[in-house]
C-alpha positions, 0 to 999 in steps of 0.5 A: 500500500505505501508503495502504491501510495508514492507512486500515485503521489509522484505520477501527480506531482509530475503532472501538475508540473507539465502542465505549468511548464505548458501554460507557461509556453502557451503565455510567452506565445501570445506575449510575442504573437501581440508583440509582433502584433503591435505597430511599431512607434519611434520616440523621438531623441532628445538634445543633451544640455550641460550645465555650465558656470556662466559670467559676465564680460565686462570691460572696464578700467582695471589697474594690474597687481604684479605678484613677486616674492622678496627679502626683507632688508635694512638699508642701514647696518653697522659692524661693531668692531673691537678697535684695540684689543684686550679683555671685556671688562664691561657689557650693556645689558642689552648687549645680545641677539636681538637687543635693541639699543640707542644712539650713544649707549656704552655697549662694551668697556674693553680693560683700558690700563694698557691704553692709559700707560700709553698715553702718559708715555706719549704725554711725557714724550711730548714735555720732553719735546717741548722742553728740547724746543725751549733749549734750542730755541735759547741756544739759538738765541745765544749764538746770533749774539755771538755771531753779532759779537763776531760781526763787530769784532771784525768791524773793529780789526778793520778800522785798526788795519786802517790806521796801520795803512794810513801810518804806513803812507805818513811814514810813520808805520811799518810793514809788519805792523800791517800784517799782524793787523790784516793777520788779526782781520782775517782770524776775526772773519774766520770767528764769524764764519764759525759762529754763522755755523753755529746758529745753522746748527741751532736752527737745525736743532730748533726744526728737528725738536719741533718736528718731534713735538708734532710726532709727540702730539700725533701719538698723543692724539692716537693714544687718546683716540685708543683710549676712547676706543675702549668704550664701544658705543651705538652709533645710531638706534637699532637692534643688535644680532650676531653678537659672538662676545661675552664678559671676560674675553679676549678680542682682537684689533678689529675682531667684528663682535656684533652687528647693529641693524636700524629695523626702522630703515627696512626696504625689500629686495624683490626679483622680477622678469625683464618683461614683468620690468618693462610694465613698471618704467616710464617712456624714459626709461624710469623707474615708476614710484608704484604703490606695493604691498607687502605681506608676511604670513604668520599663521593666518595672521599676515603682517602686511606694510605698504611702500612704494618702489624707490629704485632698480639694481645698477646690474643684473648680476652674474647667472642671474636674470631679470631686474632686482628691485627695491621697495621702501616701506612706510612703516615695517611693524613686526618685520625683521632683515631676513624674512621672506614675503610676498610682494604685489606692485600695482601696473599702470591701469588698463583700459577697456579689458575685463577680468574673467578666470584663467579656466574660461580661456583655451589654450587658443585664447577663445572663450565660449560665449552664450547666445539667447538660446543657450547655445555656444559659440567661440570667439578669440579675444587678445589676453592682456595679463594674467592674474593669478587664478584670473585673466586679463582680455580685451575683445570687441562686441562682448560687453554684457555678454555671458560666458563659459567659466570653466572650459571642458572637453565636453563643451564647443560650438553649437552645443546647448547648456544650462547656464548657472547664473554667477550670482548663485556663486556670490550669494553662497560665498556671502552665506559663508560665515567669515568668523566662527566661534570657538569651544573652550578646548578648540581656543586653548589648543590654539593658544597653546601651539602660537605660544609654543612657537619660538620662531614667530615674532613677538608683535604677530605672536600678541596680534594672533593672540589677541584675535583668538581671545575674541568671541569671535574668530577669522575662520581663515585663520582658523582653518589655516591655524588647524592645518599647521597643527593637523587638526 
């Protein structure tokens, strides 16, 4: 029985599943018979569009900003250096890296005992000197009266050989007493002779002792000069570095310890191409006094300073390009020689040309524009300056017209596309908030890392400080902040 049972129950299975595999076969028949059955209907295709960044060519005056980098310099700096040697017996206080003094402050004292004893040895040469002028002044003086004393001896012997000459022609003289008396007149000018040598030799005397008086007195100038080279003192306001000397050492004549830099007198050495130079001189060949600005980034915190440019490198320099240029600052706050910044000139203005971005320019300079209908076509225009992310172009009959803002390979002539309008892009950078309130924890971690960084200046330090103690914080400066520490 249980045999006819499955066997009964396995004959009805295999049949009821015939029979849905043949109703199956009988429904997909029909479905392609009425398919077949039916017309068939074309759909028509429908035009892709793209959507595209749309602006606006909008030609107007436009005055270029040159962006070059430079190196903060002082136009006045100052070696300090030892003009006699000896030990430090004296440092100022401010004597360090970075200490800032004032015109006449004492910055060194060198020992001055050695320069002391050369002074009075030079002072005692001098009284020596002096005292032999006074003594061949004298001797001089005696023997011009000897020598008047010879004079008038001779004048005396004369007129005796006279009356021995007059005796002998009366007949009353003889011959012999003439000799003894032209005997006498020829010893006495010899006597005058001797005493003319004598005061030769005592004017002599006189002009070599005066000669060592003006010796004596230059030493006595150099000693006192060497003397007064023991004090170091600033020559001008400034800020010392370099500074290689402590209290108690040994330097040397002219040993360099230090350098003094005006940090008031600061000016920028800026390099630019010979082409970026020639936007920035007159129809003579002058250099234009263009207003610059200059920025230094600390942190989101930039330290920035105006000036204007005061003058060009007389040469260009060996393997090197382009024109050195220097900028004066008006005022430098929390700058120092050395720093690396960015600089932006300001080019005469130009005319009649409109500001668009880079992205919207091809390689060809041909922009896509939009007509009514959303479609596009290409139009070359002349590309004036670019300027950073941007272009500077100048074209005829594009005033108020729409144009692409980013180019693609999907885009060219003819093609239709939805334009986003550009005052969609404004309002959405406008909602952007630029401060941003910060938690406790978020703020003291900020703090922390500007405290904590010794290469930061002070003036900047305070500034950033001072802004993150606010309710409310740049978020730039946040941000830019975040990225240094990696948070």
């Amino acid at each position: 029985m249980r045999f006819l049972r499955r066997s009964l129950t396995g004959l009805f299975l295999l049949s009821l599943t015939i029979g849905l595999l043949a109703f199956g076969a009988t429904e997909i028949r029909k479905a392609v018979q009425s398919l077949a059955e039916q017309e068939e209907r074309s759909r028509p295709a429908r035009e892709r569009s793209f959507a595209v960044n749309a602006v606006v060519f909008e030609p107007g005056k436009v005055t270029p900003v040159l962006d070059a980098f430079g190196e903060i310099r002082s136009r006045r700096s100052l070696d300090i250096r030892a003009e006699v040697s000896g030990n430090v017996t004296m440092l100022a206080e401010n004597f360090v890296d970075g200490g800032r003094v004032s015109r006449g402050d004492v910055l060194m004292q060198i020992d001055p005992a050695n320069a002391e004893s050369a002074l009075a040895l030079v002072r005692a040469e001098l009284r020596e000197a002096e005292a032999e002028v006074a003594e061949a002044e004298k001797a001089l003086i005696l023997s011009q009266d000897e020598l008047k004393a010879a004079e008038d001896t001779v004048i005396l012997q004369e007129r005796a050989l006279a009356r021995q000459r007059d005796l002998v022609e009366r007949g009353v003289g003889t011959e012999a007493a003439v000799e003894a008396a032209e005997l006498t007149v020829n010893s006495a000018r010899q006597s005058v002779l001797s005493r003319r040598q004598s005061v030769q030799s005592s004017e002599q005397r006189v002009t070599s002792n005066e000669a060592r008086v003006e010796r004596a007195r230059i030493n006595l100038a150099e000693a006192e000069r060497d003397l007064e080279n023991t004090s170091i003192v600033a020559g001008f306001d400034g800020v010392l570095s370099d500074v290689n000397i402590v209290e108690g050492g040994l330097v040397g004549q002219n040993e360099r310890v230090a350098t003094l830099v005006d940090d008031q007198a600061l000016e920028v050495a800026a390099r630019v191409s010979t082409e970026q130079y020639s936007r920035l001189i007159d129809g003579t060949g002058a250099l234009r006094p263009a207003a610059v600005n200059v920025s230094l980034d600390v942190f989101g915190a930039d330290i920035v300073a105006t000036g204007q440019l005061s003058r060009v490198s007389a040469s260009v320099g060996e393997g090197l390009t382009g024109r050195l240029l220097f900028v004066s600052l008006d005022t430098a706050p929390g700058f120092r020689p050395g720093d690396f910044v960015s600089v932006a000139i300001e080019e005469p203005a130009v005319e009649r040309v409109a500001r668009l971005p880079a992205t919207a320019l091809s390689a060809a300079n041909r922009v896509l524009v939009l007509n009514d209908e959303n479609r596009l076509s290409e139009v070359e225009v002349t590309l004036v300056r670019r300027q950073g992310d941007d272009v500077l172009v100048r074209a005829r009959g594009l005033a108020g017209q729409r144009l692409v803002a980013e180019r693609s390979p999907l885009l060219g002539a003819g093609i239709l596309v939805s334009p986003i309008a550009p005052e969609g892009a404004e309002a959405q950078m406008a909602a952007q908030p630029t401060t941003i309130k910060l938690d406790d924890e978020r703020r003291a971690r900020l703090v922390a890392f500007i405290e904590g960084n010794q290469r930061m200046p002070a003036e900047a330090k305070e500034r950033v400080l001072a802004q993150l103690r606010e309710r409310e914080v740049p978020a730039a400066m946040v941000e830019r902040l975040e990225g240094r520490i990696g948070g």
